[in-house]
C-alpha positions as CSV (number, residue, x, y, z in Angstrom):
1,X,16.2,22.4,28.5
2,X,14.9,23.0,25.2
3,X,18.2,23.6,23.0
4,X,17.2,23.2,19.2
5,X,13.4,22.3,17.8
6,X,12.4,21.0,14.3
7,X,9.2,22.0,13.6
8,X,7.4,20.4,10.2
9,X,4.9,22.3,8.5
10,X,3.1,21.4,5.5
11,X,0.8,24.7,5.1
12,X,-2.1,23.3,6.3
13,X,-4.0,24.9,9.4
14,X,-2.8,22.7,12.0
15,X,0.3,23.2,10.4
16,X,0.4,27.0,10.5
17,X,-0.7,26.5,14.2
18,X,2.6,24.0,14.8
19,X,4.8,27.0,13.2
20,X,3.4,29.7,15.9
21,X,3.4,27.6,18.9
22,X,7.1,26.8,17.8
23,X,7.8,30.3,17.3
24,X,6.5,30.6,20.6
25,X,8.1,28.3,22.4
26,X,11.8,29.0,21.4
27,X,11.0,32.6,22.6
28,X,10.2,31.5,25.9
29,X,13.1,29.1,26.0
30,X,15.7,30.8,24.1
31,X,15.8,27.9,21.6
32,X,16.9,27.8,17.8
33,X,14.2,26.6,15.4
34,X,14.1,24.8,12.2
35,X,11.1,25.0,9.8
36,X,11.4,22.0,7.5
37,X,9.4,21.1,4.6
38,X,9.3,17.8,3.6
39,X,8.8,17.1,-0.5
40,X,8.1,13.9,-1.4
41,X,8.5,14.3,-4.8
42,X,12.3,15.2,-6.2
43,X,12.9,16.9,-9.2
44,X,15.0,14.1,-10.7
45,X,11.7,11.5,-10.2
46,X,9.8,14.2,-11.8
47,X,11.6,13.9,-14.8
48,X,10.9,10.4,-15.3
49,X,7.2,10.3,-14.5
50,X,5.1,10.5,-17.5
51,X,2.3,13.1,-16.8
52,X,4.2,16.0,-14.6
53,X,5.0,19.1,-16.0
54,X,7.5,21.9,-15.3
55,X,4.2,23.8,-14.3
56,X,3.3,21.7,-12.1
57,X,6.7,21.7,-10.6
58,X,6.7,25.4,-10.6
59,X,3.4,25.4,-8.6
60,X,5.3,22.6,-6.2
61,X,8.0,24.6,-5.4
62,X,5.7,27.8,-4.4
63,X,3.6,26.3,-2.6
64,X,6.8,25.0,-0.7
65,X,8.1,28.7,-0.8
66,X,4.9,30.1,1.0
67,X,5.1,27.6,3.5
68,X,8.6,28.6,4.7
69,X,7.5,32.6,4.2
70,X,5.0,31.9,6.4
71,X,7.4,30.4,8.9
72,X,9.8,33.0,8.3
73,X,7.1,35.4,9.2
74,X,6.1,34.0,12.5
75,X,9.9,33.9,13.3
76,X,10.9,36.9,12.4
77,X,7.4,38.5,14.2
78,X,8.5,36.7,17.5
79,X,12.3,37.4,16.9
80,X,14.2,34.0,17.3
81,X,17.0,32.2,16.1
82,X,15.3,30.3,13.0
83,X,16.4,28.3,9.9
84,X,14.5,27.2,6.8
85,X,14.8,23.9,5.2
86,X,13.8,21.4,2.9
87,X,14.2,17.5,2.5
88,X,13.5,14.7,0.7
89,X,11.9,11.8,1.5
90,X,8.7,9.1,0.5
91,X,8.0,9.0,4.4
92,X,7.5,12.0,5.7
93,X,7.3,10.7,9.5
94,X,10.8,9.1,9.1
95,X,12.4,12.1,7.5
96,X,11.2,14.5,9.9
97,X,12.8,12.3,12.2
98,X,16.1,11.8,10.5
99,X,16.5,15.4,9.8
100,X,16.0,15.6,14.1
101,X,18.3,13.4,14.5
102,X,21.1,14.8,11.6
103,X,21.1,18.3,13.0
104,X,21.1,17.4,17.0
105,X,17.5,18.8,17.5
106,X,16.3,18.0,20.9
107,X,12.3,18.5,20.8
108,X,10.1,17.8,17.5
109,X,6.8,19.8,16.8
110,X,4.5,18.6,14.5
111,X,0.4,19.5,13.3
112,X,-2.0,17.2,13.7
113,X,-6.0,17.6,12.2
114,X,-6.7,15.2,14.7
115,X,-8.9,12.9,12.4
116,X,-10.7,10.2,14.0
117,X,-12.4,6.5,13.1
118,X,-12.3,5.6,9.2
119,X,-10.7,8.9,8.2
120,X,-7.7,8.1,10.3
121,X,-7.3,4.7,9.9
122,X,-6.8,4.8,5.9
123,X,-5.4,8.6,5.7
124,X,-2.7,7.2,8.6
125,X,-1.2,10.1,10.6
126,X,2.4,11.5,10.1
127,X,2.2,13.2,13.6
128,X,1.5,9.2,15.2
129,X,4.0,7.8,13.3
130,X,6.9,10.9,14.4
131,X,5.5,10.4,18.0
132,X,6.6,6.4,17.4
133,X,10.1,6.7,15.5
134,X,11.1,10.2,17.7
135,X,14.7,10.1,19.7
136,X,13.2,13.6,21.7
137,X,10.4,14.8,23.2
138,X,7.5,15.6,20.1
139,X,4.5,18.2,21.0
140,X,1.5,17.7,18.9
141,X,-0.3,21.1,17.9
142,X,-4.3,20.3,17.1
């Protein structure tokens, strides 16, 4: 049974898709769900590379903000027991999977564009590499 679900989301259309089957899903099963948003730029390491500026941090953290709105959104709209959250983290795959792990989630859903030959190969996929370090079940949304 389906207790607790992470679902990363990144605002992209596959993940927008992740965040409604999610939504989705913990209806059916009565499950808890946790939006998370990786960054992979902190504020401190923005304050020591030579280039970024506070408007550009500013933009950062709204895009972040609509991400979880829209999450919020498609929770609210299917009315389930939700968080929002944000971490940390240079690998995204691994800290999708940490956070998973930290807060006793028991199924990971992730969005995948589903790119193929060349495109894959040098883009690399977070949803493979989740699928490979995951302690729970993972669904891939496409």
């Amino acid at each position: 049974m389906i207790k607790k679900i992470v679902c990363a989301t990144d605002g992209s259309h596959s993940a927008e898709k992740a965040v409604i089957f999610a939504a989705n899903l913990a209806q059916q099963c009565a499950s808890h769900v946790a939006f998370l948003v990786v960054n992979t730029i902190t504020i401190e390491k923005l304050k020591t590379t030579a280039g970024w500026t506070s408007e550009q941090l500013s933009i950062a953290q709204a895009q972040t903000k609509a991400e979880l709105d829209y999450a919020r959104q498609a929770a609210e709209n299917t009315q389930i027991s939700f968080s929002l959250h944000e971490a940390e983290g240079r690998d995204i795959a691994k800290t999708i999977v940490n956070f998973a792990k930290t807060n006793d989630c028991d199924h990971i859903i992730v969005g995948s564009a589903g790119r193929k030959g060349l495109a894959g190969v040098l883009l690399g996929s977070v949803a493979k590499d989740v699928v490979t370090y995951a302690h729970c079940p993972v669904t891939v949304v496409r």
